[in-house]
GUDODO-631771 format. One record per residue (C-alpha): residue number from 1; residue in one letter; x, y, z. Coordinates in nm, 2 decimals. Example, Ala and Ser with C-alpha at 12.3 -4.5 7.8 and 13.67 -1.06 7.14 Angstrom:
2
(1,'a',(1.23,-0.45,0.78))
(2,'s',(1.37,-0.11,0.71))
This chain:
355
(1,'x',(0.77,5.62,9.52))
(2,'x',(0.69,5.73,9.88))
(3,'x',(0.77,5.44,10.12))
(4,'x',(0.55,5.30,10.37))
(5,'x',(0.74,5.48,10.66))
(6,'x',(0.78,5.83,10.51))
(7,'x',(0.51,6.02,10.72))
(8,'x',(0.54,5.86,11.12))
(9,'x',(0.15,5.76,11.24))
(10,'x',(-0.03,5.94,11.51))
(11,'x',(-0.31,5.85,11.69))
(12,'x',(-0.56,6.08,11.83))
(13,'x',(-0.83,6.03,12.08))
(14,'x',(-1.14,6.19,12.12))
(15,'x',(-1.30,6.11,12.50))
(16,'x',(-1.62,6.00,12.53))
(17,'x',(-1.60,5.99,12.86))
(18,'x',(-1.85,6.15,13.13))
(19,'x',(-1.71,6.53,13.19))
(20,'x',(-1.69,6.42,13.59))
(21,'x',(-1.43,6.15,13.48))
(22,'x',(-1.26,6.26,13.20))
(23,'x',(-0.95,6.33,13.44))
(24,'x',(-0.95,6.01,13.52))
(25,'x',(-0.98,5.91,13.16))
(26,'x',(-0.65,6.14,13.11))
(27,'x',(-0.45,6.06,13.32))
(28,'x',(-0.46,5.68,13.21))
(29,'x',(-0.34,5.78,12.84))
(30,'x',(-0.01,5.66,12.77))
(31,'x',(0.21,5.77,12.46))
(32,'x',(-0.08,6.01,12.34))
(33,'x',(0.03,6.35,12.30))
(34,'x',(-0.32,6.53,12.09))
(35,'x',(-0.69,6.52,12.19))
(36,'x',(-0.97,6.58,11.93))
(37,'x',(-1.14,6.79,12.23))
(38,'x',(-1.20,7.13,12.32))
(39,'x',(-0.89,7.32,12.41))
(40,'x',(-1.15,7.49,12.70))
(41,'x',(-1.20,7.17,12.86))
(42,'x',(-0.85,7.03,12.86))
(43,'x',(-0.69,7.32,12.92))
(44,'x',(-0.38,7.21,13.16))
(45,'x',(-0.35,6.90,13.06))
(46,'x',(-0.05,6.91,12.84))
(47,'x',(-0.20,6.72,12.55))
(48,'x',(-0.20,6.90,12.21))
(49,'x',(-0.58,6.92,12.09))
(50,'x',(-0.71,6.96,11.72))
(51,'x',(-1.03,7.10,11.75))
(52,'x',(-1.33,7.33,11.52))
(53,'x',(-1.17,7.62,11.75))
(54,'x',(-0.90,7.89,11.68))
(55,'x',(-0.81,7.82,12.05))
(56,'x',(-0.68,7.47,11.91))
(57,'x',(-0.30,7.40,11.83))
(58,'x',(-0.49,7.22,11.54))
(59,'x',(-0.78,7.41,11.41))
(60,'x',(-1.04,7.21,11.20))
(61,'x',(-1.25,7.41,10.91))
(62,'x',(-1.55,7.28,10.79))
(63,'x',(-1.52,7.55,10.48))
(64,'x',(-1.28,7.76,10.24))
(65,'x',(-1.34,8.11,10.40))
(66,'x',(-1.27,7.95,10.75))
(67,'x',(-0.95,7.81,10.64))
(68,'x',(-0.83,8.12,10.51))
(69,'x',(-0.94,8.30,10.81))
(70,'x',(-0.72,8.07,10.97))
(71,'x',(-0.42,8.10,10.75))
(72,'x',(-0.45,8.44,10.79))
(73,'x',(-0.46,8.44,11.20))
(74,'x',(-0.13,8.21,11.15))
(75,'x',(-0.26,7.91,11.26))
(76,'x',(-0.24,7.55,11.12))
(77,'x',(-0.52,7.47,11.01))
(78,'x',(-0.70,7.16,10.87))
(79,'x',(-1.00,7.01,10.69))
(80,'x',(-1.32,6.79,10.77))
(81,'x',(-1.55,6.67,10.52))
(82,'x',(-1.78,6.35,10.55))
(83,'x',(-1.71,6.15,10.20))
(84,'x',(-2.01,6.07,10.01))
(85,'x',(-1.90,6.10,9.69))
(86,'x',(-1.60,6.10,9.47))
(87,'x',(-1.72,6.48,9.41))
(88,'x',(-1.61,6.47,9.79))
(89,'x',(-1.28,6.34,9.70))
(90,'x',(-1.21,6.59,9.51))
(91,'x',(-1.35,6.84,9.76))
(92,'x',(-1.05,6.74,9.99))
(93,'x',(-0.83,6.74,9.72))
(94,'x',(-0.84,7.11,9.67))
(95,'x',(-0.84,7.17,10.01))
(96,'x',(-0.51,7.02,10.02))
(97,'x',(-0.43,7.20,9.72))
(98,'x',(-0.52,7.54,9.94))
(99,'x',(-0.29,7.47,10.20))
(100,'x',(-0.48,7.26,10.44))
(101,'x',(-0.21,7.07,10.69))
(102,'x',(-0.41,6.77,10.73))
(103,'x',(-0.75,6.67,10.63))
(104,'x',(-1.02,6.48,10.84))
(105,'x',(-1.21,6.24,10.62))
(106,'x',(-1.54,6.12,10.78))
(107,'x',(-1.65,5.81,10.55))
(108,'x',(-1.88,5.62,10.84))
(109,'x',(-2.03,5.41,10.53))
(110,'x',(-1.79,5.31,10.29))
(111,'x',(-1.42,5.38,10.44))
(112,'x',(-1.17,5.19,10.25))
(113,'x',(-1.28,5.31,9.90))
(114,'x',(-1.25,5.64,9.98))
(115,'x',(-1.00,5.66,10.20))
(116,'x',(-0.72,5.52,9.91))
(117,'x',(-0.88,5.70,9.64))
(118,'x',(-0.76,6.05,9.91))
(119,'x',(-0.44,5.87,10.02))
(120,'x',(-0.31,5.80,9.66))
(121,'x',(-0.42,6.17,9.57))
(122,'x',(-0.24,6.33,9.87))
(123,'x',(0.05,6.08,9.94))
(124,'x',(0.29,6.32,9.78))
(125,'x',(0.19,6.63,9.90))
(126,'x',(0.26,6.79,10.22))
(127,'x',(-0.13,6.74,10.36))
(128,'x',(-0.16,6.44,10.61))
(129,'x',(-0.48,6.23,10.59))
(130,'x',(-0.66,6.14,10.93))
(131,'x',(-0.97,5.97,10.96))
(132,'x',(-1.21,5.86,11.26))
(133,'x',(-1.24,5.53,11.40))
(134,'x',(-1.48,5.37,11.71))
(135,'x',(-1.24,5.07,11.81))
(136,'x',(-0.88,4.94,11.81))
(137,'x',(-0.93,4.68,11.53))
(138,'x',(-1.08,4.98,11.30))
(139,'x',(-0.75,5.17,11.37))
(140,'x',(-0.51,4.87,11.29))
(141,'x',(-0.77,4.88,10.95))
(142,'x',(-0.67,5.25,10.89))
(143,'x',(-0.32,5.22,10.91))
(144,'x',(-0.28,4.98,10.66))
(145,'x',(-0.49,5.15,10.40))
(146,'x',(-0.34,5.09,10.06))
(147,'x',(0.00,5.02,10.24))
(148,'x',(0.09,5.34,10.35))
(149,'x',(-0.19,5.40,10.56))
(150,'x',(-0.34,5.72,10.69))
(151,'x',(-0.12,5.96,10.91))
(152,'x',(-0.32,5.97,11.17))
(153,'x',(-0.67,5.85,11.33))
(154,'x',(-0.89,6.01,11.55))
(155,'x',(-1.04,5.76,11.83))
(156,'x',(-1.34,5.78,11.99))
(157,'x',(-1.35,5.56,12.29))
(158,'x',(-1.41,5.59,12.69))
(159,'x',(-1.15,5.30,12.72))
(160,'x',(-0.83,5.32,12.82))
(161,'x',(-0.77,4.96,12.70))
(162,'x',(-0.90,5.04,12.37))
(163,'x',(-0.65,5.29,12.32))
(164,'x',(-0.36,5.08,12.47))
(165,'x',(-0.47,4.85,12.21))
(166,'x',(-0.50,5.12,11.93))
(167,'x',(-0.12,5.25,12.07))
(168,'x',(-0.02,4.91,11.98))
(169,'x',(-0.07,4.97,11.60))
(170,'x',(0.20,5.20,11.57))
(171,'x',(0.44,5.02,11.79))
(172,'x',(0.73,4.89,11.59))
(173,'x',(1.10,4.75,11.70))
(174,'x',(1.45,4.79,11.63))
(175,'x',(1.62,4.48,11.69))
(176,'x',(2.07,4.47,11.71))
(177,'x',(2.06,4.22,11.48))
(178,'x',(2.43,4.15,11.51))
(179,'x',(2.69,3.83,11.40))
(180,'x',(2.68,3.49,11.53))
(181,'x',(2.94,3.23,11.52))
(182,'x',(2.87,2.90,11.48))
(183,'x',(3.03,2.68,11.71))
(184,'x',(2.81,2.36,11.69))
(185,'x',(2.58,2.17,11.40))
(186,'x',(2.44,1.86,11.49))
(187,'x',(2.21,1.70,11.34))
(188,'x',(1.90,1.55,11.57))
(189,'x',(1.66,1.33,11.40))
(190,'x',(1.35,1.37,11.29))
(191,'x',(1.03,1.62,11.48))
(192,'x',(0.77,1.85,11.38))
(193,'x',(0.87,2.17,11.27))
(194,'x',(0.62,2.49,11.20))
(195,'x',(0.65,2.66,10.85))
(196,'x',(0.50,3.01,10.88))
(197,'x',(0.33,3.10,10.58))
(198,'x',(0.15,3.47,10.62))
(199,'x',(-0.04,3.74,10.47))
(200,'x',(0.27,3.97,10.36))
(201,'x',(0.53,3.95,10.09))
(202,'x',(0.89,3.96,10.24))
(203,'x',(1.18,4.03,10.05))
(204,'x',(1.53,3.95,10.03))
(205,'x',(1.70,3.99,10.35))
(206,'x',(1.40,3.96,10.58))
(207,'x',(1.30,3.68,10.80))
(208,'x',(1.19,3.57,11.15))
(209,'x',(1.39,3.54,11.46))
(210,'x',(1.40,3.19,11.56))
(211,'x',(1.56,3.06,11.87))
(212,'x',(1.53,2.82,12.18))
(213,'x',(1.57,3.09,12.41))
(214,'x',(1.37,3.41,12.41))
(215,'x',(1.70,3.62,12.44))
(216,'x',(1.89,3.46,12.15))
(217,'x',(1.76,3.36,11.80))
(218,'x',(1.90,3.37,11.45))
(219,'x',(1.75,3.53,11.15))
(220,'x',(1.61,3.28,10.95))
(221,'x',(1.50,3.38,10.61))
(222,'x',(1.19,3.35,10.41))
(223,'x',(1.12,3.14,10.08))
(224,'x',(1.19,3.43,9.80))
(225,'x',(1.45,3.22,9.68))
(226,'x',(1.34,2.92,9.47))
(227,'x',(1.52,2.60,9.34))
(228,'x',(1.55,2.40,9.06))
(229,'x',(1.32,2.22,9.25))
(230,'x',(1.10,2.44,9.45))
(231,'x',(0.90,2.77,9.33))
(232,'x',(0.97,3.11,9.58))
(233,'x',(0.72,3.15,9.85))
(234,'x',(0.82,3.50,9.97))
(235,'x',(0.54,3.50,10.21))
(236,'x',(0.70,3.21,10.41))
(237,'x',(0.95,3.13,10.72))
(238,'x',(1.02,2.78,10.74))
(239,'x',(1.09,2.86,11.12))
(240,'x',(1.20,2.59,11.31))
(241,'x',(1.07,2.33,11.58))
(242,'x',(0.76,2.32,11.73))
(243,'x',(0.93,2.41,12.03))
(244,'x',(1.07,2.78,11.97))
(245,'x',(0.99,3.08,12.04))
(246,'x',(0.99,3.40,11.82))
(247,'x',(0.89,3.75,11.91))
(248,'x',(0.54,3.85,11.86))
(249,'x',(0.43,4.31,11.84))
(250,'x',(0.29,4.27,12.16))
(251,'x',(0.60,4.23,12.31))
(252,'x',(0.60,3.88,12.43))
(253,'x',(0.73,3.55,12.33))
(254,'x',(0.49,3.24,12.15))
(255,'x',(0.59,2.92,12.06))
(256,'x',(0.57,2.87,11.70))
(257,'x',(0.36,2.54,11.77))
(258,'x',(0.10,2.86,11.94))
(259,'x',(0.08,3.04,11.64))
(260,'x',(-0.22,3.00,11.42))
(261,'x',(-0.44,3.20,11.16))
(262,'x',(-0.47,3.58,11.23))
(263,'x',(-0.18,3.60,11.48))
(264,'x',(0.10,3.87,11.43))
(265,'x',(0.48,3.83,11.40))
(266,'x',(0.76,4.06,11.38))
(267,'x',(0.93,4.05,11.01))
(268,'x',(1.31,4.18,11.07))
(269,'x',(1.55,4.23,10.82))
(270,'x',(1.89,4.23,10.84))
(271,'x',(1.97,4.59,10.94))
(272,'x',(1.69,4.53,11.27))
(273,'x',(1.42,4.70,11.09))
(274,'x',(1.07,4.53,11.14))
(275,'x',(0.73,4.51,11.06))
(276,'x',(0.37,4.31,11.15))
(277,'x',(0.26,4.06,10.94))
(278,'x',(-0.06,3.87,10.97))
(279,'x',(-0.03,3.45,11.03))
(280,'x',(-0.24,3.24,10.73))
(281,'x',(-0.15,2.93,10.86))
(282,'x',(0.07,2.72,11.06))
(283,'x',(0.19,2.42,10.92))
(284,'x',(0.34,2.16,11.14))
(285,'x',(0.48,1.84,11.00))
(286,'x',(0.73,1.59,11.05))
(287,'x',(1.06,1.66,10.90))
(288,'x',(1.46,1.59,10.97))
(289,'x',(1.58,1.82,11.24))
(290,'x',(1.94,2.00,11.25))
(291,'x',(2.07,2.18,11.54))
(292,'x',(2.27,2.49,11.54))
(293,'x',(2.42,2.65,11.80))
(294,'x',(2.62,2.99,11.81))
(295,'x',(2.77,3.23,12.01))
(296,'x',(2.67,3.65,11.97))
(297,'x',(2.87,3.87,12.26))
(298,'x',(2.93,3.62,12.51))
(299,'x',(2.62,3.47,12.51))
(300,'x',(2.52,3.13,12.35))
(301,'x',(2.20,2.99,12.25))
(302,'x',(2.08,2.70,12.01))
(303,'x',(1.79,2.64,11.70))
(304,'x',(1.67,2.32,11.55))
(305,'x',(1.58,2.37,11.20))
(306,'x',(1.47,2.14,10.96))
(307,'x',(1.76,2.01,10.73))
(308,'x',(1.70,2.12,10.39))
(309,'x',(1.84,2.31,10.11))
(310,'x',(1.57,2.56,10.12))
(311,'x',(1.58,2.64,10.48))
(312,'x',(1.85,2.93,10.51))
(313,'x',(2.05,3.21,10.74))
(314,'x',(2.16,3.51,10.60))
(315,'x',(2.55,3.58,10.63))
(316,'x',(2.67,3.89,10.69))
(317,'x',(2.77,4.02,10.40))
(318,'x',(2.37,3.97,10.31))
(319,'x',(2.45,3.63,10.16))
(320,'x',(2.24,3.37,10.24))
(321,'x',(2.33,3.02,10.42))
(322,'x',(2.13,2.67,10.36))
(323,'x',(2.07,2.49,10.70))
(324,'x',(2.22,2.23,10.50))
(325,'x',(2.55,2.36,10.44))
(326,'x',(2.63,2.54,10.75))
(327,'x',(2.94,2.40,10.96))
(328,'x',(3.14,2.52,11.30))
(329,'x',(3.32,2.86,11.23))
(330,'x',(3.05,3.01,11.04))
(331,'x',(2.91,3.38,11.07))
(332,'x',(2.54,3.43,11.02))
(333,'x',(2.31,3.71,11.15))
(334,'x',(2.10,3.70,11.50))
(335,'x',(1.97,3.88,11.84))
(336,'x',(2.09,3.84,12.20))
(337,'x',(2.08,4.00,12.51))
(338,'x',(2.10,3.99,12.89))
(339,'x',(1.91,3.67,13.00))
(340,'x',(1.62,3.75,13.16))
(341,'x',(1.30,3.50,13.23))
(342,'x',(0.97,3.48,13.06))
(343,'x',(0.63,3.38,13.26))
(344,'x',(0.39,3.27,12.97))
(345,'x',(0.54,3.47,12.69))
(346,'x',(0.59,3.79,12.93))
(347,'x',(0.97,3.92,13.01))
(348,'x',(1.03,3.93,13.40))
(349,'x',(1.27,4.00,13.60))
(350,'x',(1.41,3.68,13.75))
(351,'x',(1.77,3.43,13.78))
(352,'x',(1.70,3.19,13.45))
(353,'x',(1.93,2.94,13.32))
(354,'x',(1.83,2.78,12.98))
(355,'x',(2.06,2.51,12.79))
């Protein structure tokens, strides 16, 4: 099976801009490297460009004879059809099957359909699916397309916020998850704690970072692992205290008592891998309270969790630790760095001192 991460994303813009202020336009674009626009125009520029144009680092053919005029000038070449029909499907299907590098698939009516009917055709083959998208929230759509996703999508926007926003899709974080000592557990009474229950299915050794500081948390692990008296709930982090902060994909900090239905959070596993999942609910009740603190590098930091069996850290031999049994001397897994401050959720630079 090909995993999610096999083929690395791309994002493509196609200006809509005026011609008078399309170097303007360009020379806002961060991280994007190929225009779907004519090499002519953007000649200079030092963007790659995929384009119905042998002048193109990318050339696009709208039939079989042009693509084999293209294979046969050395060039890679693609394919663009607009999917109607699954006879359409197929269509691209072959094309792949002739040696097109990528395919363009056009579906303006029905998109999702289509577009995993192609992807579960072509996801083991060497041809990379992009499709066409009007707006940030249809690329985060495309990318997630039966799980894998398409390789790449072509954006047709005039705003540079748009694609900032788009660029944000295929943003992802390596965190130095590395071991914590624990050198305190008390425990605190009772509070309201958030349990974070969301649209993805984690698995064994992933979690959320937790902490009461935004440059120390602990890796606290989801629900996959049931009692005699509970059923697993791998979609769920029983996070911590209204208080703490995790790390969201947009690079800031939120409270869990700010996250709510359709926000996004960073699920990290124990080697620092991570990946976006989706908020369904927030649940904040009353529960009793344990505090933990620990000590990564040098630095220190604390958590309050709620005291019970089926809260739990993950050692590091990839064992996993119940809140409730956790006592001064023990190693679990967690993040730190540098202090630095935070102005409502945003890093800055600035003297900070948080205990």
């Amino acid at each position: 099976m090909v995993e999610a991460a096999a083929k690395s994303k791309e994002l493509i813009v196609r200006p809509t801009v005026a011609k008078a202020g399309l170097e303007k336009f360009l020379s806002k674009l961060k991280n994007v490297s190929m225009l779907n626009a004519d090499p002519k125009i953007v000649a200079g520029k030092n963007f790659k460009t995929i384009f119905e144009s042998n002048d193109a680092d990318l050339v696009i053919c709208r039939t079989f004879d042009e693509m084999k005029a293209a294979k046969t000038a050395g060039k890679t070449f693609g394919y663009y059809k607009k999917v109607l029909s699954n006879a359409d499907v197929d269509e691209i299907e072959r094309a792949s099957q002739a040696g097109a590098s990528f395919v363009v698939v056009d579906a303006n009516d029905w998109k999702i359909i289509p577009l995993e009917n192609i992807i579960a055709k072509l996801h083991k083959s060497r041809t990379k699916v992009y499709t066409t998208a009007s707006s940030s929230k249809e690329v985060k759509t495309m990318f997630s397309v039966l799980e894998l996703g398409v390789d790449g999508v072509i954006l047709s926007t005039d705003s540079e916020d748009e694609v900032e926003k788009a660029g944000q899709q295929l943003s992802t974080v390596r965190f130095p998850i590395k071991v914590a000592r624990i050198t305190e557990v008390k425990d605190v009474g009772t509070g309201e704690r958030v349990c974070v229950d969301t649209a993805s299915m984690m698995g064994m050794g992933e979690g959320m970072l937790i902490g009461s500081r935004s440059n120390f948390m602990l890796l606290v692990h989801n629900e996959s692992v049931g009692s005699s008296f509970t059923s697993p709930r791998p979609f769920r982090v029983n996070a911590g205290a209204v208080y703490c902060y995790t790390i969201t994909p947009d690079g800031n900090t939120r409270y869990l008592s700010e996250l709510e239905s359709g926000a996004e959070v960073w699920i990290v596993n124990r080697e620092g891998q991570s990946r976006r999942a989706t908020v369904g609910r927030s649940k904040i009740e009353t529960r009793p309270l344990r505090l933990l603190r620990a000590e990564i590098e040098g630095e220190t930091g604390t958590v309050i969790l709620q005291n019970a069996e089926t809260i739990r850290l993950m050692k590091p031999d990839g064992k996993l630790l119940s809140v409730t049994e956790v006592k001064p001397g023990d190693e679990v897994m967690g993040y730190a760095k540098p202090a630095s401050g935070r102005h409502f959720g945003m890093e800055v630079d600035e003297y900070i001192v948080e205990k």
